[in-house]
C-alpha positions in Angstrom: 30.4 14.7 174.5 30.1 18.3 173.0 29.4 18.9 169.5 32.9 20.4 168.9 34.4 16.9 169.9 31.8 15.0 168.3 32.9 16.4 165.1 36.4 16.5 165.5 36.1 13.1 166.2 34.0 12.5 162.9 36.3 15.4 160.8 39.6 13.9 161.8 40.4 17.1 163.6 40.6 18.7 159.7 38.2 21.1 158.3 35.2 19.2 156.4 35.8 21.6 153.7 39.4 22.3 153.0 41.3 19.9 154.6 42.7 22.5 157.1 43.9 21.7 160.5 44.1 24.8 162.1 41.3 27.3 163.8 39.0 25.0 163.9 35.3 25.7 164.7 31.9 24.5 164.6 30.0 26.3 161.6 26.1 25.5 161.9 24.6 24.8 158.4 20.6 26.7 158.7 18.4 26.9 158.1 17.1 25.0 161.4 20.1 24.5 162.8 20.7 22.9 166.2 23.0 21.9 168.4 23.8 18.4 166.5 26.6 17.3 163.9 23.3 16.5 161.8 23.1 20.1 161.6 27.1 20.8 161.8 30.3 21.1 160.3 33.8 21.9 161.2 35.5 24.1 159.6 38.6 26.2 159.4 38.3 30.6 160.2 39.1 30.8 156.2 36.5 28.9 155.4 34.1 30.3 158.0 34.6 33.8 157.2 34.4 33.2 153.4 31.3 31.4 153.8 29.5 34.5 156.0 30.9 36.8 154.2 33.4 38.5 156.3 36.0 38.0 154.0 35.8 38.1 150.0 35.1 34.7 148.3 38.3 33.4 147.2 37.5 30.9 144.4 40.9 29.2 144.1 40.7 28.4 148.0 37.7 26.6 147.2 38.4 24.6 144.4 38.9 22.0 148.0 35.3 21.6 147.2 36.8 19.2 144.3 37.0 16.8 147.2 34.5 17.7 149.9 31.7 18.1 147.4 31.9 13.9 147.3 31.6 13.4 151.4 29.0 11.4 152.7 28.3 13.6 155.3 24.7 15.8 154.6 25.6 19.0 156.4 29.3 19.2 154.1 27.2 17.9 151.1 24.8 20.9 151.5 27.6 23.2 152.5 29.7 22.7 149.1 26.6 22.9 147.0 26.0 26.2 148.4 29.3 27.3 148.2 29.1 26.0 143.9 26.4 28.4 143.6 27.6 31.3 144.6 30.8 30.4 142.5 28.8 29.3 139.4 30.7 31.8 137.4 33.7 29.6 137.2 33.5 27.1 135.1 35.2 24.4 137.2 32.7 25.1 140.1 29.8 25.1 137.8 30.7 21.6 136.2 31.3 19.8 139.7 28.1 21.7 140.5 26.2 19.2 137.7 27.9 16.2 138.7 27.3 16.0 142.3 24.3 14.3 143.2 22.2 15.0 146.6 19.0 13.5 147.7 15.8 14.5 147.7 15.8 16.0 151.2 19.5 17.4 151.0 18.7 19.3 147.7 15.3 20.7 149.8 17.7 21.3 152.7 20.2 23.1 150.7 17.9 24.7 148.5 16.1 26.4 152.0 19.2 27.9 152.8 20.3 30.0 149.8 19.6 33.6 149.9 16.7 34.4 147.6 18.4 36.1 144.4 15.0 38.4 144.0 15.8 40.5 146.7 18.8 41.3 146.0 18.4 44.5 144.0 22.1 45.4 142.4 21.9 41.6 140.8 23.4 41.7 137.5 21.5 39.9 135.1 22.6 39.3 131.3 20.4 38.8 128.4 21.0 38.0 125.1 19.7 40.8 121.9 16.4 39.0 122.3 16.0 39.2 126.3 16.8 35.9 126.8 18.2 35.6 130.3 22.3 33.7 129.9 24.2 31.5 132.5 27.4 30.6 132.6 28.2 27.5 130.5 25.2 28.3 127.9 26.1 28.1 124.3 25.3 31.0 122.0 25.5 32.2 119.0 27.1 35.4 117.3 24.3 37.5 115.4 27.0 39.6 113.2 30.8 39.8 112.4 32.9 41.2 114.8 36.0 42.5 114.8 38.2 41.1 117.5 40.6 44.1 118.2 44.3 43.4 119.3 43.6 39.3 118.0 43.7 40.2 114.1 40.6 38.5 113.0 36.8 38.6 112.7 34.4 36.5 115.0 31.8 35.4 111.7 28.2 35.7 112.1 26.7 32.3 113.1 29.7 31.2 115.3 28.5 29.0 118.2 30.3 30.1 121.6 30.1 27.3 123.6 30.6 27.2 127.8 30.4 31.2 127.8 31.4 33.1 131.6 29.4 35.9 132.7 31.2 38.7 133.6 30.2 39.9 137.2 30.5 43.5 137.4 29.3 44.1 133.4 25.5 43.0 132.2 26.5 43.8 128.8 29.4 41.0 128.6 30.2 37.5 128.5 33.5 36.0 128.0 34.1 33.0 125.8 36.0 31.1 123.4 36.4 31.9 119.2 39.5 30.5 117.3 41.1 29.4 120.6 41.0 33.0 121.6 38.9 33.7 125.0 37.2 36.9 124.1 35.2 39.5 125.9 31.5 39.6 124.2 28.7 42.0 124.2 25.6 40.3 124.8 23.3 42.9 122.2 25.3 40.4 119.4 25.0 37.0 120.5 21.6 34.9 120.8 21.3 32.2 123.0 20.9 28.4 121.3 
Protein backbone atom coordinates (compact mmCIF):
# COMPACT_ATOMS: atom_id res chain seq x y z
CA UNK A 1 0.00 0.00 0.00
CA UNK A 2 1.29 3.67 -0.67
CA UNK A 3 1.31 6.27 1.89
CA UNK A 4 -1.44 8.30 0.15
CA UNK A 5 -3.87 5.18 0.65
CA UNK A 6 -2.59 4.36 3.92
CA UNK A 7 -3.81 7.60 5.16
CA UNK A 8 -6.79 7.91 3.34
CA UNK A 9 -7.64 4.83 4.74
CA UNK A 10 -6.69 6.06 8.40
CA UNK A 11 -8.30 9.95 7.52
CA UNK A 12 -11.54 8.64 6.26
CA UNK A 13 -10.74 10.17 2.85
CA UNK A 14 -11.18 13.78 4.81
CA UNK A 15 -8.48 16.19 5.58
CA UNK A 16 -6.98 15.45 9.25
CA UNK A 17 -7.26 19.11 9.75
CA UNK A 18 -10.39 20.58 8.47
CA UNK A 19 -12.60 17.96 7.77
CA UNK A 20 -12.36 18.58 3.92
CA UNK A 21 -12.97 16.04 1.29
CA UNK A 22 -11.68 17.52 -1.55
CA UNK A 23 -7.78 17.96 -3.05
CA UNK A 24 -6.50 15.83 -1.02
CA UNK A 25 -2.72 15.31 -0.47
CA UNK A 26 -0.07 14.00 1.62
CA UNK A 27 1.52 16.89 3.67
CA UNK A 28 4.87 15.57 5.44
CA UNK A 29 5.11 17.01 9.01
CA UNK A 30 9.45 17.67 9.38
CA UNK A 31 11.44 17.89 10.62
CA UNK A 32 12.66 14.23 9.69
CA UNK A 33 10.08 13.41 7.73
CA UNK A 34 9.82 10.13 5.83
CA UNK A 35 7.88 8.34 3.78
CA UNK A 36 5.51 6.97 6.70
CA UNK A 37 1.90 8.09 8.12
CA UNK A 38 4.14 8.31 11.46
CA UNK A 39 5.53 11.22 9.74
CA UNK A 40 2.24 12.21 7.60
CA UNK A 41 -0.91 13.79 7.24
CA UNK A 42 -3.62 14.31 4.74
CA UNK A 43 -4.71 17.31 4.08
CA UNK A 44 -6.79 19.47 1.86
CA UNK A 45 -4.80 22.28 -0.91
CA UNK A 46 -6.33 25.07 1.68
CA UNK A 47 -4.84 23.73 4.32
CA UNK A 48 -1.56 22.88 2.59
CA UNK A 49 -0.94 26.09 1.16
CA UNK A 50 -1.87 28.01 4.37
CA UNK A 51 0.38 25.91 6.34
CA UNK A 52 3.63 26.62 3.76
CA UNK A 53 2.81 29.76 3.27
CA UNK A 54 1.61 30.14 -0.17
CA UNK A 55 -1.52 31.54 0.78
CA UNK A 56 -2.19 34.06 3.72
CA UNK A 57 -3.19 32.36 7.11
CA UNK A 58 -6.81 32.57 7.33
CA UNK A 59 -7.66 32.26 11.12
CA UNK A 60 -11.39 31.64 10.84
CA UNK A 61 -10.60 28.59 8.40
CA UNK A 62 -8.67 27.22 11.21
CA UNK A 63 -10.69 27.56 14.00
CA UNK A 64 -11.26 23.36 12.56
CA UNK A 65 -8.31 23.01 14.79
CA UNK A 66 -11.17 23.21 17.62
CA UNK A 67 -11.58 19.56 16.63
CA UNK A 68 -8.38 18.24 15.15
CA UNK A 69 -6.23 19.69 17.93
CA UNK A 70 -7.97 16.57 20.16
CA UNK A 71 -6.91 13.61 17.47
CA UNK A 72 -5.01 10.84 18.56
CA UNK A 73 -3.00 10.79 15.75
CA UNK A 74 0.88 12.48 16.59
CA UNK A 75 1.65 13.92 13.22
CA UNK A 76 -2.15 16.06 13.26
CA UNK A 77 -1.42 16.61 17.15
CA UNK A 78 1.96 18.35 16.17
CA UNK A 79 0.44 19.93 13.09
CA UNK A 80 -2.40 21.90 15.03
CA UNK A 81 0.03 22.97 17.76
CA UNK A 82 2.02 24.49 15.22
CA UNK A 83 -0.66 25.94 13.41
CA UNK A 84 -1.85 27.63 17.41
CA UNK A 85 1.33 29.21 17.50
CA UNK A 86 1.53 31.04 14.66
CA UNK A 87 -2.18 32.10 15.50
CA UNK A 88 -1.53 32.92 19.17
CA UNK A 89 -2.75 36.30 18.56
CA UNK A 90 -6.35 35.25 18.67
CA UNK A 91 -7.54 34.57 21.63
CA UNK A 92 -9.57 31.45 20.83
CA UNK A 93 -6.36 29.82 19.29
CA UNK A 94 -4.32 30.79 22.20
CA UNK A 95 -6.71 29.24 24.85
CA UNK A 96 -7.08 25.74 22.99
CA UNK A 97 -3.34 26.26 22.70
CA UNK A 98 -3.20 25.75 26.80
CA UNK A 99 -5.54 23.14 26.96
CA UNK A 100 -4.25 20.65 24.66
CA UNK A 101 -1.96 18.38 26.07
CA UNK A 102 1.09 16.45 23.97
CA UNK A 103 3.64 14.19 25.24
CA UNK A 104 6.89 14.51 26.04
CA UNK A 105 8.25 13.40 22.60
CA UNK A 106 5.31 15.19 20.56
CA UNK A 107 5.97 18.60 22.26
CA UNK A 108 10.05 17.80 21.36
CA UNK A 109 8.75 16.83 17.92
CA UNK A 110 6.72 19.92 17.46
CA UNK A 111 8.81 22.19 19.16
CA UNK A 112 11.83 21.01 16.40
CA UNK A 113 9.79 22.08 13.71
CA UNK A 114 8.83 25.80 14.44
CA UNK A 115 10.81 28.36 12.80
CA UNK A 116 13.12 29.96 15.21
CA UNK A 117 11.50 33.55 15.97
CA UNK A 118 15.31 35.03 16.51
CA UNK A 119 15.94 35.10 13.01
CA UNK A 120 13.33 36.65 11.91
CA UNK A 121 14.42 40.27 11.89
CA UNK A 122 10.99 42.41 11.06
CA UNK A 123 9.45 40.46 14.37
CA UNK A 124 7.43 42.86 16.19
CA UNK A 125 7.94 42.69 19.70
CA UNK A 126 5.77 44.72 22.44
CA UNK A 127 6.91 45.88 25.74
CA UNK A 128 5.33 47.31 28.38
CA UNK A 129 6.73 51.34 29.79
CA UNK A 130 9.20 49.24 31.76
CA UNK A 131 10.56 46.81 28.83
CA UNK A 132 8.80 44.12 29.90
CA UNK A 133 8.18 41.87 26.83
CA UNK A 134 3.77 41.24 26.50
CA UNK A 135 1.83 38.22 24.99
CA UNK A 136 -1.32 37.96 24.14
CA UNK A 137 -3.69 37.00 26.97
CA UNK A 138 -1.28 38.74 29.77
CA UNK A 139 -2.98 40.99 32.13
CA UNK A 140 -1.76 44.51 32.68
CA UNK A 141 -2.22 47.30 34.20
CA UNK A 142 -2.94 51.07 33.14
CA UNK A 143 -0.07 53.49 34.55
CA UNK A 144 -2.33 56.90 33.98
CA UNK A 145 -5.89 58.05 32.99
CA UNK A 146 -6.73 57.90 29.59
CA UNK A 147 -9.06 59.42 27.69
CA UNK A 148 -10.93 56.93 25.47
CA UNK A 149 -11.81 59.20 22.41
CA UNK A 150 -15.17 58.53 20.47
CA UNK A 151 -16.34 56.07 23.87
CA UNK A 152 -17.00 59.18 26.22
CA UNK A 153 -15.03 58.12 29.27
CA UNK A 154 -11.61 57.82 30.99
CA UNK A 155 -9.74 54.47 31.33
CA UNK A 156 -8.50 55.29 35.42
CA UNK A 157 -5.05 54.76 36.44
CA UNK A 158 -4.64 51.29 38.08
CA UNK A 159 -7.29 49.45 35.76
CA UNK A 160 -6.26 45.81 35.24
CA UNK A 161 -6.74 44.80 31.42
CA UNK A 162 -7.14 41.38 31.51
CA UNK A 163 -6.63 38.79 28.20
CA UNK A 164 -4.97 41.78 26.18
CA UNK A 165 -4.30 41.06 21.96
CA UNK A 166 -1.27 42.24 20.40
CA UNK A 167 -1.67 44.09 17.58
CA UNK A 168 0.46 42.66 14.64
CA UNK A 169 1.54 45.29 12.42
CA UNK A 170 1.97 48.11 15.59
CA UNK A 171 4.72 47.48 18.59
CA UNK A 172 3.27 50.31 20.28
CA UNK A 173 -0.35 48.64 20.80
CA UNK A 174 -2.37 46.18 22.42
CA UNK A 175 -6.02 45.85 22.19
CA UNK A 176 -8.12 44.95 25.19
CA UNK A 177 -11.12 45.24 27.28
CA UNK A 178 -12.12 48.57 29.77
CA UNK A 179 -15.86 49.09 30.71
CA UNK A 180 -17.03 46.47 28.22
CA UNK A 181 -15.41 48.61 25.57
CA UNK A 182 -12.47 46.67 23.52
CA UNK A 183 -9.99 49.47 23.18
CA UNK A 184 -6.82 50.08 21.25
CA UNK A 185 -3.87 50.67 24.01
CA UNK A 186 -0.40 52.15 23.82
CA UNK A 187 1.90 49.96 25.49
CA UNK A 188 4.25 53.26 27.05
CA UNK A 189 1.01 53.36 29.61
CA UNK A 190 0.23 50.00 30.74
CA UNK A 191 2.69 47.72 32.97
CA UNK A 192 2.48 44.26 32.90
CA UNK A 193 1.06 42.37 36.32
Amino acid sequence: MSLETDLRARAGDKCELCGASENLSVFPVGPDADDTADRALLACQTCSDQMTGAAELDGTHWRCLNESAWSTEAPVQVTAWRMLKKLSAETWAQDLLEMIYLDEETQSWAEAGLEPAGDDEDAIVHKDTHGAVLSAGDTVTLIKDLKVKGAGFTAKRGTAVRNIALVPDNASHIEGRVNDQRIVILTEFVKKN
